[in-house]
Residue frames relative to the residue before (quaternion, step in Angstrom):
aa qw qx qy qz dx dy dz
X 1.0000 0.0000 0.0000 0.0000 0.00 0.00 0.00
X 0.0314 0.7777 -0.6274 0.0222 3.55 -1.00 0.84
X 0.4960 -0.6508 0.5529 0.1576 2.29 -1.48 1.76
X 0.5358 -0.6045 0.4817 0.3398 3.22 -1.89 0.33
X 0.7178 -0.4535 0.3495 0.3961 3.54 -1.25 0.04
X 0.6415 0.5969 -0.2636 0.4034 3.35 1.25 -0.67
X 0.5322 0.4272 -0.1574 0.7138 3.49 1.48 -1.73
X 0.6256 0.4734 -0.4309 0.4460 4.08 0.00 -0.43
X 0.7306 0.4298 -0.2828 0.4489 4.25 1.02 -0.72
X 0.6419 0.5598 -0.3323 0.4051 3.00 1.39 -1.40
X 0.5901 0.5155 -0.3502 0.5132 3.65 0.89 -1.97
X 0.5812 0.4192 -0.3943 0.5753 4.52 0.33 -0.19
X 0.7979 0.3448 -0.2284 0.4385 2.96 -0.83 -1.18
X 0.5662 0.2074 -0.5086 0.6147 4.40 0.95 0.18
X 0.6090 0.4993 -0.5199 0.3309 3.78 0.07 -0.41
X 0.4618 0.7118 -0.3346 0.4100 3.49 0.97 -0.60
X 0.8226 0.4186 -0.0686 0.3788 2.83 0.22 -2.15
X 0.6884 0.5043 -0.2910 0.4326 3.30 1.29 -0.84
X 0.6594 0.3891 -0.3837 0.5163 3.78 0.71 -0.15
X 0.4258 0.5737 -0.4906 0.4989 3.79 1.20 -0.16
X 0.8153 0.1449 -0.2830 0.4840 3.43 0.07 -0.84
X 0.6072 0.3601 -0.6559 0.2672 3.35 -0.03 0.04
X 0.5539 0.6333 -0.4344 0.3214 3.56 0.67 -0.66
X 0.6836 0.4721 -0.2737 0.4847 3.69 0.90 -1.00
X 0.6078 0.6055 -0.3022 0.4156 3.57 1.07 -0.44
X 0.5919 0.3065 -0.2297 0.7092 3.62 1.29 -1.17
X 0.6886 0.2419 -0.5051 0.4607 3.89 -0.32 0.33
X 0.5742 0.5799 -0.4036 0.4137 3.67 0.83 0.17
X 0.7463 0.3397 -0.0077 0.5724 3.22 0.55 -1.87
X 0.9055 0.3273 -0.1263 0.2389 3.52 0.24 -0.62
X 0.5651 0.4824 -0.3009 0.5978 2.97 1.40 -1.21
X 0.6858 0.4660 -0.3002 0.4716 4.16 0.32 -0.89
X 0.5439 0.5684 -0.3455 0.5116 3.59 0.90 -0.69
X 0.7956 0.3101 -0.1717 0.4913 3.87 0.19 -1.48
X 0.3771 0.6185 -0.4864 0.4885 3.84 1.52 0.42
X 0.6865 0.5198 -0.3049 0.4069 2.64 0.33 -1.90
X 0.7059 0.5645 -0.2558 0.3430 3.35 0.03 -1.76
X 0.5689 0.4621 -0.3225 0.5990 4.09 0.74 -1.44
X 0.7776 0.2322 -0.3952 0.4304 4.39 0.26 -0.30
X 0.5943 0.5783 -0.4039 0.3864 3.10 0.62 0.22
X 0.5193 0.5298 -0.2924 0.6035 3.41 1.52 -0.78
X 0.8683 0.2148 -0.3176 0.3148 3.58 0.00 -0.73
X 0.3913 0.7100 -0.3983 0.4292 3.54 1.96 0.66
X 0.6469 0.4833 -0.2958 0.5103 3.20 1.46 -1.06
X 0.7086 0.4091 -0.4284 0.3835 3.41 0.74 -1.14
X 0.5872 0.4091 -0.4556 0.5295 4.09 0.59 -0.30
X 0.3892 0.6323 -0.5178 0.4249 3.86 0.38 0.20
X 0.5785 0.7220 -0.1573 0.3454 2.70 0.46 -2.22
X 0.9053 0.2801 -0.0637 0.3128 2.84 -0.55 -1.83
X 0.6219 0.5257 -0.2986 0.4977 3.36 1.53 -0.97
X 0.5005 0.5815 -0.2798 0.5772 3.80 1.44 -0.17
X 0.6989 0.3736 -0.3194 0.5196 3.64 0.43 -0.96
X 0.5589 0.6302 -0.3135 0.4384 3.71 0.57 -1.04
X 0.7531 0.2664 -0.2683 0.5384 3.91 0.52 -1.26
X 0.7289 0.4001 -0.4178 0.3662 3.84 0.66 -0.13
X 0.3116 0.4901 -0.5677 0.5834 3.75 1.34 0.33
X 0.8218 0.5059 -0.2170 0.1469 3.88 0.05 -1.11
X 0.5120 0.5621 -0.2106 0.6144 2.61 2.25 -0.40
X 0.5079 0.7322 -0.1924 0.4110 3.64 1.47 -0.88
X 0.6072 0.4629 -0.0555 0.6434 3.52 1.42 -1.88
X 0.5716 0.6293 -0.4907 0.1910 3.31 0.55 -0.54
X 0.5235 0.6283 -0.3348 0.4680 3.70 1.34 -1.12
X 0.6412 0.6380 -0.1998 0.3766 3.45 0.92 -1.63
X 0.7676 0.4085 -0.1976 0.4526 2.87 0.75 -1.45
X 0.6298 0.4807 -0.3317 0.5120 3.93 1.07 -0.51
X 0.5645 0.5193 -0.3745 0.5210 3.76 1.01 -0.50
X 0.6861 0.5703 -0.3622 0.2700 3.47 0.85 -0.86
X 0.4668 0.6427 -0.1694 0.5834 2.85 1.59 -2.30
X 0.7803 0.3378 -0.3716 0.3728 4.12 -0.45 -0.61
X 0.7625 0.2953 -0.3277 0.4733 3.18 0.96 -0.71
X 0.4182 0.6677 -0.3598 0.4999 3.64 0.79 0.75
X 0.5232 0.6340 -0.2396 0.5167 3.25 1.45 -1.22
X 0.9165 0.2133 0.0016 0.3385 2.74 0.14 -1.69
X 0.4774 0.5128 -0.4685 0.5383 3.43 1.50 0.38
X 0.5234 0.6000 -0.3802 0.4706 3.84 0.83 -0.36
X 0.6529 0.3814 -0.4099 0.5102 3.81 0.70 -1.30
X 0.4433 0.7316 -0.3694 0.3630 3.51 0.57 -1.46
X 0.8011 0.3886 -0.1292 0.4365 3.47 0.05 -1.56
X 0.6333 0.4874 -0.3389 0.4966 3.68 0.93 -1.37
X 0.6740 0.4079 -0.4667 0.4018 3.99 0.53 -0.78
X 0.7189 0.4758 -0.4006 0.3104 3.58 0.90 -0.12
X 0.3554 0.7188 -0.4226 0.4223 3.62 2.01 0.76
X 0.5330 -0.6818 0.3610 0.3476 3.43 -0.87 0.20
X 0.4222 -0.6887 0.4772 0.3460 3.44 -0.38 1.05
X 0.6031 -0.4846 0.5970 0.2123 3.28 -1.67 0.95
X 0.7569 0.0075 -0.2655 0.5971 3.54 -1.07 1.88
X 0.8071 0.2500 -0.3774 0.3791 3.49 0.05 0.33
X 0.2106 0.9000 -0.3519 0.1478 3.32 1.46 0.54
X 0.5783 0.5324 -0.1321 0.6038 3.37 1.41 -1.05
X 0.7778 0.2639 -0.3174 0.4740 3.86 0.14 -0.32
X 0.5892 0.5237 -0.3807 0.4834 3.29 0.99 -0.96
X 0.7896 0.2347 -0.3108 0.4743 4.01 0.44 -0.36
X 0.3670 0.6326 -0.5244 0.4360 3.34 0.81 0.65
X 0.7312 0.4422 -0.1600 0.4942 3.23 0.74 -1.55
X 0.6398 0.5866 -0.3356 0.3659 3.12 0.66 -0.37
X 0.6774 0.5451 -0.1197 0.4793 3.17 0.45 -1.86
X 0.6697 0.3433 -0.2986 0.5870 3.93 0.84 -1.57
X 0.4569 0.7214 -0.4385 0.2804 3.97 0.35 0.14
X 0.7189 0.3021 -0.0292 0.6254 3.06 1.26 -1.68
X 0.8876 0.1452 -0.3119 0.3063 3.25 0.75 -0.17
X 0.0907 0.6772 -0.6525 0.3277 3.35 0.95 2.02
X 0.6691 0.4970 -0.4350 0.3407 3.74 1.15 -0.78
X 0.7566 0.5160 -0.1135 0.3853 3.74 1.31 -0.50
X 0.3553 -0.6826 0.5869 0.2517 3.66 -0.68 0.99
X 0.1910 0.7304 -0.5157 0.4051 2.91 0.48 2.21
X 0.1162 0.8709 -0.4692 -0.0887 3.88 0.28 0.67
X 0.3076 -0.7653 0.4924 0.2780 3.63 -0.56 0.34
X 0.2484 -0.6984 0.6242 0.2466 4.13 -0.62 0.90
X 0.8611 0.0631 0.2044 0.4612 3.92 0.41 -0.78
X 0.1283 0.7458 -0.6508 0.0618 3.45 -1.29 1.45
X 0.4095 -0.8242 0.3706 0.1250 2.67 -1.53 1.09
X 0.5231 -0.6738 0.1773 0.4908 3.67 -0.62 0.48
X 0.6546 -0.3864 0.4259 0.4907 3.84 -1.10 0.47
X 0.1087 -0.6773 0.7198 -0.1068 3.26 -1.12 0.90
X 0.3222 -0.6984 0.6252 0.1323 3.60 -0.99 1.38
X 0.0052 0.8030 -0.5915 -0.0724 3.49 -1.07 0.66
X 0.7148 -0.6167 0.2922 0.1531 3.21 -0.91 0.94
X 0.6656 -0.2195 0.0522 0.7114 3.49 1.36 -0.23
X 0.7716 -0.4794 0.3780 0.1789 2.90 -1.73 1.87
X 0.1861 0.6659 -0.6878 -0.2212 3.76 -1.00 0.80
X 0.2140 0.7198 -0.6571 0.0659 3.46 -0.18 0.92
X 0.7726 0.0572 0.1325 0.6182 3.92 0.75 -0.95
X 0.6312 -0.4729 0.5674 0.2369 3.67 -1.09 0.81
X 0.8397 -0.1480 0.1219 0.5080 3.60 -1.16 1.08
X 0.4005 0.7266 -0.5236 0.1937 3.39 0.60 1.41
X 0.7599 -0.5611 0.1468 0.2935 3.61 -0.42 0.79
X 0.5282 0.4174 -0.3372 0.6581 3.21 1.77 -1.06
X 0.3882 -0.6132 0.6774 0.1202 2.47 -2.44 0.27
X 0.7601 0.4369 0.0205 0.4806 2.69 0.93 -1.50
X 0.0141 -0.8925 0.4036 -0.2010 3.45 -0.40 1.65
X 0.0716 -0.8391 0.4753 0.2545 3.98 -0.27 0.27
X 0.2311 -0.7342 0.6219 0.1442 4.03 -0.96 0.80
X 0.0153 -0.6763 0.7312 -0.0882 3.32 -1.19 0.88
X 0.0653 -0.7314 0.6740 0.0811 3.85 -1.36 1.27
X 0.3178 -0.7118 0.6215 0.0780 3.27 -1.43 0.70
X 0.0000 -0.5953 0.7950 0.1171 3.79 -0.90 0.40
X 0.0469 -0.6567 0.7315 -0.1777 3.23 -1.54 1.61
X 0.1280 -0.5920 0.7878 0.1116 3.75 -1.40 0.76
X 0.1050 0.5555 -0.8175 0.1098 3.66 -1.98 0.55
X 0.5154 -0.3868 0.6710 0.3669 2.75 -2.21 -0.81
X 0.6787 -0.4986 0.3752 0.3873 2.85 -1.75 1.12
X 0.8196 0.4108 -0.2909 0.2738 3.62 0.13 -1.13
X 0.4249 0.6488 -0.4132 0.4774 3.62 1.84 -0.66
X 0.7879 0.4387 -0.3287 0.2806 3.65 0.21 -1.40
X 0.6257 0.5879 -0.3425 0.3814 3.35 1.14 -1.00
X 0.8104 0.2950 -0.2940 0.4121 3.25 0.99 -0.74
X 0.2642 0.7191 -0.4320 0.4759 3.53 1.87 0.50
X 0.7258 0.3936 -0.2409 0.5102 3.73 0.56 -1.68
X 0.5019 0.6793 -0.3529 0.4027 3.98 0.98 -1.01
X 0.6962 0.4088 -0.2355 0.5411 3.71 0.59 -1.65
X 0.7501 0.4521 -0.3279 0.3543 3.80 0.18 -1.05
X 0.6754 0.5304 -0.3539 0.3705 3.34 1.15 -0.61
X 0.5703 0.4667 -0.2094 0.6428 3.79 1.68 -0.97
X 0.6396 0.4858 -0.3765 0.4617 3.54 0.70 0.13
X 0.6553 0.2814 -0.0545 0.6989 3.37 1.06 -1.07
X 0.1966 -0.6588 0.7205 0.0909 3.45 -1.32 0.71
X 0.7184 0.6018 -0.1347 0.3219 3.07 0.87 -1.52
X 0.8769 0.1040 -0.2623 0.3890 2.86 0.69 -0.82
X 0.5705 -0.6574 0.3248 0.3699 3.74 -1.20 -0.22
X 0.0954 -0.7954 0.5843 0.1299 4.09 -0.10 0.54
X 0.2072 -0.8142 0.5269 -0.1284 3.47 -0.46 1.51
X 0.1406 0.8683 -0.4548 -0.1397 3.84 0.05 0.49
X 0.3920 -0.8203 0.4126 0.0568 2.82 -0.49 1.56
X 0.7817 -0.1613 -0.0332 0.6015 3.98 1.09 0.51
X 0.0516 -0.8110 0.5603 -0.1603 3.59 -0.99 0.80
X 0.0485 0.7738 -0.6174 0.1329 3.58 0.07 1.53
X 0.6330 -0.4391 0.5617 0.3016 3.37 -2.05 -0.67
X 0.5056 -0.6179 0.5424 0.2615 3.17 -0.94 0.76
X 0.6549 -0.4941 0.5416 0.1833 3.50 -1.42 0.79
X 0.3970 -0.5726 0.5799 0.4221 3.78 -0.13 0.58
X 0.6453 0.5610 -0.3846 0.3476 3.59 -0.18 -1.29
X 0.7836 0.4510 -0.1689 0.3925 3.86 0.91 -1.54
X 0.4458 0.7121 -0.3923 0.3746 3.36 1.50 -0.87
X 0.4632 -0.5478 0.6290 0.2996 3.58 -1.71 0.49
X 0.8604 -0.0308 0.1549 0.4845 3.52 0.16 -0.81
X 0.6123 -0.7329 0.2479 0.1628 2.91 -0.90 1.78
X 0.7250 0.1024 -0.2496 0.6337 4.17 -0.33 1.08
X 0.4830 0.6481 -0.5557 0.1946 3.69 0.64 0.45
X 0.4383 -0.6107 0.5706 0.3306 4.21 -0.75 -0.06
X 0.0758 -0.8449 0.5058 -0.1570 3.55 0.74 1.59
X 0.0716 0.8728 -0.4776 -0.0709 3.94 0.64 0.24
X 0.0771 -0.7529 0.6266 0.1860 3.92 -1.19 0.47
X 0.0537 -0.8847 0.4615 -0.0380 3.27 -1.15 1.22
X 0.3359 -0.7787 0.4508 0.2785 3.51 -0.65 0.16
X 0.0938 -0.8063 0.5835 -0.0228 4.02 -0.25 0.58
X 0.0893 0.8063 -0.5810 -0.0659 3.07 -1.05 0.96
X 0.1479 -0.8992 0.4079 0.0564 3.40 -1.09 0.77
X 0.2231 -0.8226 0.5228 -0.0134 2.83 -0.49 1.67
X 0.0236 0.7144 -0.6944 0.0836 3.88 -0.85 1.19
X 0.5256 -0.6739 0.4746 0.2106 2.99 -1.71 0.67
X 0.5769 -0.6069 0.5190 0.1716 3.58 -1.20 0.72
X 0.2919 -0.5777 0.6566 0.3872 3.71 -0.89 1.05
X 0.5950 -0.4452 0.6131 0.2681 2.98 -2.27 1.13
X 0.5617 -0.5082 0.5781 0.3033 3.32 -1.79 0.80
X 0.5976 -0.5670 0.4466 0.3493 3.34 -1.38 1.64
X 0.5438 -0.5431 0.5525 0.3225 3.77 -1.22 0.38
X 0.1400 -0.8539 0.4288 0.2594 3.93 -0.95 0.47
């Protein structure tokens, strides 16, 4: 049976049409659909992850309070090793003449502790509340350095600032061509925090 030319274009020209639209249908319905779907997948999978992340965080939590306590309590620890308030002046006396019994360090003159008003050990540091104490000391150059060396590995806490540092006068010197040096040192430690009430 043969078709005519006419029914032969038409019976084309629907075949045509009919894979046109299906084709426009699956780039309609489907292809945009399995977009859609592929952002949704990688919404869940950053979900996901932003979900796993806060239950590790919830996990650490214990960690993190164990940590924080033992922080707590290495901090008090440390503060009892500040100088108690009113005893600032003997307690660095004793100190300071401690380390330097090991050193042909001599002291000419200290001054009295002086409270200062905000801490110059470190920028935006928590204490406030601080005691200063100045020394005029003569030595040798090489005694003091390792004088200031010991106090500093001795003392973490506190700061030792030297605040001028000349030659001795022939006349003042112990012994003649020695490097006899006078200096000024100031020390600045931190104050136990008032007890909480």
């Amino acid at each position: 049976m043969r078709l005519s030319k006419e029914k032969r274009d038409r019976l084309l020209m629907v075949g045509i049409l009919t894979v046109v639209v299906c084709v426009a249908l699956w780039w309609s319905f489907i292809h945009e659909s399995n977009k859609s779907r592929a952002k949704s997948r990688a919404q869940i999978a950053e979900l996901t992850a932003v979900i796993e992340q806060a239950n590790q965080w919830l996990k650490r939590e214990a960690d993190w309070a164990e940590d924080h306590k033992r922080a707590l309590a290495d901090l008090d620890a440390k503060e009892k090793n500040m100088l108690p308030e009113g005893k600032e002046m003997s307690f660095l006396s004793e100190a300071i003449e401690r380390v330097r019994q090991n050193h042909a360090v001599y002291f000419e003159s200290i001054s009295p502790a002086q409270h200062n008003p905000r801490v110059e050990l470190l920028p935006q540091f928590p204490y406030r509340r601080n005691a200063t104490l100045s020394y005029r000391c003569y030595g040798y150059y090489h005694e003091f350095g390792s004088f200031l060396a010991d106090l500093e590995n001795t003392y973490p806490y506190m700061q030792f600032m030297l605040n001028s540092i000349a030659p001795m006068k022939p006349s003042e010197q112990r012994e003649k061509g020695e490097d006899d040096l006078r200096f000024e040192l100031k020390v600045v430690a931190l104050l136990q925090p008032p007890a909480p009430k």
